[in-house]
N, C-alpha and C positions, 0 to 999 in steps of 0.2 A: 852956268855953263854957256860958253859962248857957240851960237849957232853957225857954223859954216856954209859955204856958200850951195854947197849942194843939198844940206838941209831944208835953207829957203826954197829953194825951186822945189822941191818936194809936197812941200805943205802948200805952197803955193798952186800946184796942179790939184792936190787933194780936194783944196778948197774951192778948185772949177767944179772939179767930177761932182761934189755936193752939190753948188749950187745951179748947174745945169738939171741934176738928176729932178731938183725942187720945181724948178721950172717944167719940166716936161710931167709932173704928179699933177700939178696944179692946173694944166692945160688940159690932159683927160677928166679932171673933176669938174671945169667948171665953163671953159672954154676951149677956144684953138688958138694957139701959137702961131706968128707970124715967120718970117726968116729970121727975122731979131733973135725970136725967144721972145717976144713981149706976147703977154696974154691977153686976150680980146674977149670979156667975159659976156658980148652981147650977143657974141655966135654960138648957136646950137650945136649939142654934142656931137661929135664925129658919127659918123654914117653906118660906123661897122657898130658900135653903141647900140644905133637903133634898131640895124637888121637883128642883132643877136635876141632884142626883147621883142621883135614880130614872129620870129621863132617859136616862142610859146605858143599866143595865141592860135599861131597855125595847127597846133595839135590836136587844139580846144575844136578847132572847126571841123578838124577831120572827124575829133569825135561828137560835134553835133549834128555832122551829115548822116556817119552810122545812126544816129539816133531817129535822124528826120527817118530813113530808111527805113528801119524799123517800126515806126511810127506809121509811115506811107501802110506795111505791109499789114499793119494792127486795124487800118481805117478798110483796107481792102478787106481784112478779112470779117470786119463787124460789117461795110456792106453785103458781102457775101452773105450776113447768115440774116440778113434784113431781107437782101432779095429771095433768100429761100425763107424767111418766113411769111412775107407776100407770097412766095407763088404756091405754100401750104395752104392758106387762106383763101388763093383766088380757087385753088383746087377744091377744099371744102365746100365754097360758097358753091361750084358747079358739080357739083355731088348734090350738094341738096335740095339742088334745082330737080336735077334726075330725078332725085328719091321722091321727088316732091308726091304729094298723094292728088292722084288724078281725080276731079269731080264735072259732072254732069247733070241736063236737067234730069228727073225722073219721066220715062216714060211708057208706055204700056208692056215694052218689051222687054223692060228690066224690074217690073214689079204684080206681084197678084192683088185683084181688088176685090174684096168683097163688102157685102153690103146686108146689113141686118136692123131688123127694128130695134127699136131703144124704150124702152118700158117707161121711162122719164126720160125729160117729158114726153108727154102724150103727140102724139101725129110727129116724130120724128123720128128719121131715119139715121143710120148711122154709119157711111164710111172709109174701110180702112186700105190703105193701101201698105203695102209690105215690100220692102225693099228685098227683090229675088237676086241681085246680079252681085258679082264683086268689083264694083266701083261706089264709091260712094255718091248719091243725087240729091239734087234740091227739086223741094216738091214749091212751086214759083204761085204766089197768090191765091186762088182757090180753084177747085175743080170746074170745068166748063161740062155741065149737066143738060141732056134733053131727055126729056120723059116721052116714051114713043115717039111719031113725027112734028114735035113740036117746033112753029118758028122760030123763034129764039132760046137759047140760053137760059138757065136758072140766072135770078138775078143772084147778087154779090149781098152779104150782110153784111157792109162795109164795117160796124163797129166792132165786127170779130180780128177786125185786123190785126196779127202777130208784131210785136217788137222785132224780130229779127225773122227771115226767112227759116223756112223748116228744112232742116238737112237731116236724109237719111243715111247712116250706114249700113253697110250689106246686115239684113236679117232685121232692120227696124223698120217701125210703120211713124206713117202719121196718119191725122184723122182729120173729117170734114162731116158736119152735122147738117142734116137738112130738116127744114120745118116744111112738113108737105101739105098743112091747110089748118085754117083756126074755121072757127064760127062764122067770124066774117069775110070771110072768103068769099070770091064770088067764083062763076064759070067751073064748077068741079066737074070731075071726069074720072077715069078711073083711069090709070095707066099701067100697061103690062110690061115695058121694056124700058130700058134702061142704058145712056149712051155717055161717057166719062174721059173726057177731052182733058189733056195735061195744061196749064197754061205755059207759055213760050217766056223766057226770060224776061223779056222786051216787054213783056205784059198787053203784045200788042198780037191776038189769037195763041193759036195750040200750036204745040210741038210732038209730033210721031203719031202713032195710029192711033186712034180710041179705043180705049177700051169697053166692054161690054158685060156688065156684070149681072151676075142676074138679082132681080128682086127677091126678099123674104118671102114673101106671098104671091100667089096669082095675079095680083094688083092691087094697086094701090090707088087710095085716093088724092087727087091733086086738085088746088084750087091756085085762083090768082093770088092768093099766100105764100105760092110758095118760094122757097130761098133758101140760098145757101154758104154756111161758114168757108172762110179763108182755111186755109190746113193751117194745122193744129198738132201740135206734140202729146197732147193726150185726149182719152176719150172724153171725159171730164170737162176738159175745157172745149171741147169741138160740140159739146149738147146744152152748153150753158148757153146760149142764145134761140 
């Protein structure tokens, strides 16, 4: 069949519309097309290309800002329960400052002294002091002792020395043993009165009034023997010396 002249132009046009359409697929794939039509495959894809795939990403950051937000609101509210479980804590610790249990030295106004012979050993005296008050006191190194109007002090029997100081609580005693004369003793006398100085923390004299206990007996015998235990937790240990 032979082809007439308007057939040519026909397929002729067809065969532009094609090879344009080829040309403009191949420019979006892989480059950009010039005015020609020639493709220039070392320039980067068209612009709207790119905006379309920042697109995405964008959504992505929206939702990892909600996130950081919520995140923000998770750190605040774990500080919150850190700062209230600090201020539970600093509140405890100043409770129990408060509640703390008050203590004091013992002294003749917050305890009864009494004073009795000791059947063992022999020439010793023995005594007690009893915690009357509701605080609780420490009874500090040994009792400072004058028998009548004596110069000085009973001496100290330093090896009575207690491990730890003696603390009383309201309604307990501690104890102090006195050795009031052996054989060799010199300067005896007899003594009727009896004077009971607390010692001072500090270790350095007494602290509060003395007290004034009386003797077992009418009197008693005292020589340059004599001396006296550190306080003691029991009676047992305050007449072993």
């Amino acid at each position: 069949m032979t082809a007439t002249p308007r057939s040519r132009r026909l397929r002729t046009l067809a065969a532009a519309l094609v090879t344009t359409a080829a040309l403009s697929l191949t420019a979006c794939q892989t480059g950009t097309a010039d005015a020609t039509g020639v493709v220039d495959s070392t320039q980067p894809p068209a612009q709207g290309t790119e905006s379309t795939e920042k697109q995405s990403p964008a959504t992505g950051t929206d939702s990892d800002t909600s996130g950081a937000s919520s995140d923000s609101g998770d750190s605040k509210d774990s500080g919150s329960s850190v700062n209230s479980g600090s201020s539970g804590k600093e509140a405890t610790q100043v409770a129990d400052r408060k509640t703390a249990k008050k203590t004091t030295s013992c002294t003749a106004k917050g305890t009864k002294v009494t004073v009795t012979d000791a059947p063992r050993p022999i020439n010793h005296l023995l005594i007690k002091a009893t915690n009357t008050s509701d605080t609780t006191c420490h009874l500090y190194y040994a009792p400072y002792l004058r028998f009548d109007q004596a110069q000085s002090a009973v001496p100290f029997i330093e090896e009575s020395k207690p491990q730890a100081v003696v603390t009383l609580e309201p309604g307990e005693s501690g104890y102090a043993g006195v050795l009031t004369s052996t054989p060799d003793g010199s300067h005896p006398y007899d003594a009727t009165s009896l004077t009971l100085y607390y010692a001072a923390r500090s270790g350095q004299g007494s602290t509060g009034a003395p007290s004034h206990p009386a003797l077992p007996f009418d009197s008693v015998r005292i020589d340059s023997s004599n001396a006296v235990t550190y306080w003691q937790t029991s009676a047992a240990d305050a007449l072993m010396w």
